[in-house]
C-alpha positions, -999 to 999 in steps of 0.1 A, spaced: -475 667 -832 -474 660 -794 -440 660 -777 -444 628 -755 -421 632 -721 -400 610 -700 -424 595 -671 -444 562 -667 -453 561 -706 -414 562 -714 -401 531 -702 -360 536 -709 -341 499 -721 -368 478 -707 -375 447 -730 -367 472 -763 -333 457 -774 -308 481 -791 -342 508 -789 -313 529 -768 -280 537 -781 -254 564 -774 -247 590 -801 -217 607 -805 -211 637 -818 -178 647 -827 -165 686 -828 -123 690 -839 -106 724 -821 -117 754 -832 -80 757 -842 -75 722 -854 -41 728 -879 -26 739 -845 -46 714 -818 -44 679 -827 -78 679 -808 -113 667 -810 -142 665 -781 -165 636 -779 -203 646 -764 -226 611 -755 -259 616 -755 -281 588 -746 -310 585 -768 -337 564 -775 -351 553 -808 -390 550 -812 -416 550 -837 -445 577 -834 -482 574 -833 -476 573 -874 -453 548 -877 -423 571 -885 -390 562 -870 -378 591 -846 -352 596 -822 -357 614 -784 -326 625 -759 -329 613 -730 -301 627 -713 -266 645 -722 -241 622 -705 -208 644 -707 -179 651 -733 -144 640 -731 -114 655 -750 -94 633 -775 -59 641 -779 -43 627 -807 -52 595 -811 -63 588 -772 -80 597 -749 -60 611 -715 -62 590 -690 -76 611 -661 -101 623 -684 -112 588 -691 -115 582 -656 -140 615 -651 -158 613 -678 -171 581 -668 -178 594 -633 -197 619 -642 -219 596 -669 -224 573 -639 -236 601 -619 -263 611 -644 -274 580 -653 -282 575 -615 -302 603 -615 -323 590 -641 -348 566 -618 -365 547 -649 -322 532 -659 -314 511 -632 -295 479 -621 -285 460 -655 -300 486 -680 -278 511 -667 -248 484 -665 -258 485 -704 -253 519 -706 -222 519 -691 -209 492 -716 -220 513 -744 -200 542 -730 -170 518 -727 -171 507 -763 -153 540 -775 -136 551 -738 -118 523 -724 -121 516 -685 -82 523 -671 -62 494 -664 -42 489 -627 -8 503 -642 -26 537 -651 -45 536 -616 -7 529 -601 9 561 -621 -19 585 -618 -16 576 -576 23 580 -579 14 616 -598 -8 626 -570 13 616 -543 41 636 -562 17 664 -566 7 667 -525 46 658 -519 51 689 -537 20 712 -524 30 705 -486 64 711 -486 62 749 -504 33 752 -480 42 738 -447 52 708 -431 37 674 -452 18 649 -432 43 622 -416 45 584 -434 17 572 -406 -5 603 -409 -5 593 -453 -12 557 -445 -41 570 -423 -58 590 -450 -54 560 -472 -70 539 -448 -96 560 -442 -107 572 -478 -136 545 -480 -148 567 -452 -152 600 -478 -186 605 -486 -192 610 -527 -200 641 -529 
């Protein structure tokens, strides 16, 4: 049988329904009775039938892993996980606009977006952090010279 390939024939959410779903696979530590720790890996695949009829199932891209510690997910890890998901996704030119939106939902379902009091601490860490760095490595940036930067981060390209 024919692999078929992502191009013009391979159409990703389109009018398909739930023909695209996220699978999770699920690995514990490879020293889980000391690591209360499992990784997540999404994969975004897409559910077909072939020229037979028979149900099959293509990967259509490998959208990260994230750690789970306990019973949650840190929260910094939440945050770059979904960065990077978002990343690949917009390198993927047939998911745009609301089927990648879609995407992103799915992804949401099991790794929640962070809410504005764990934006507020993880900015009080890092402020704490570069408090830190700057004084056992020079002179820190005066009160006006931080609000500058903070002004100006819209400014910083994504690289």
């Amino acid at each position: 049988m024919e692999a078929r390939k992502r191009g013009a024939d391979f159409p990703v959410i389109e009018q398909r329904g739930d023909s695209v779903y996220i699978r999770w696979v699920v690995r514990k530590h490879k020293n889980s009775s000391v690591a209360d720790m499992t990784f997540h890996d999404a994969y975004l695949v897409e559910s077909f039938r072939d020229d037979s009829g028979s149900p099959r199932q293509r990967t259509i891209a490998y959208l990260g892993n994230i750690r789970e510690i306990g019973e949650e997910f840190p929260t910094i890890e939440r945050e770059l996980f979904m960065l990077r998901a978002d990343r690949i996704l917009s390198s993927l030119p047939e998911l745009q606009g609301p089927e990648r939106e879609q995407v992103l939902d799915m992804l949401r379902e099991r790794v929640p977006p962070l809410n504005t009091n764990e934006v507020e601490l993880a900015f009080r860490a890092n402020l704490r952090w570069y408090q830190q760095w700057w004084r056992s490595n020079g002179s820190a940036p005066s009160p006006e010279q931080l609000l500058s930067m903070i002004n100006g981060a819209d400014a910083i390209s994504d690289v």
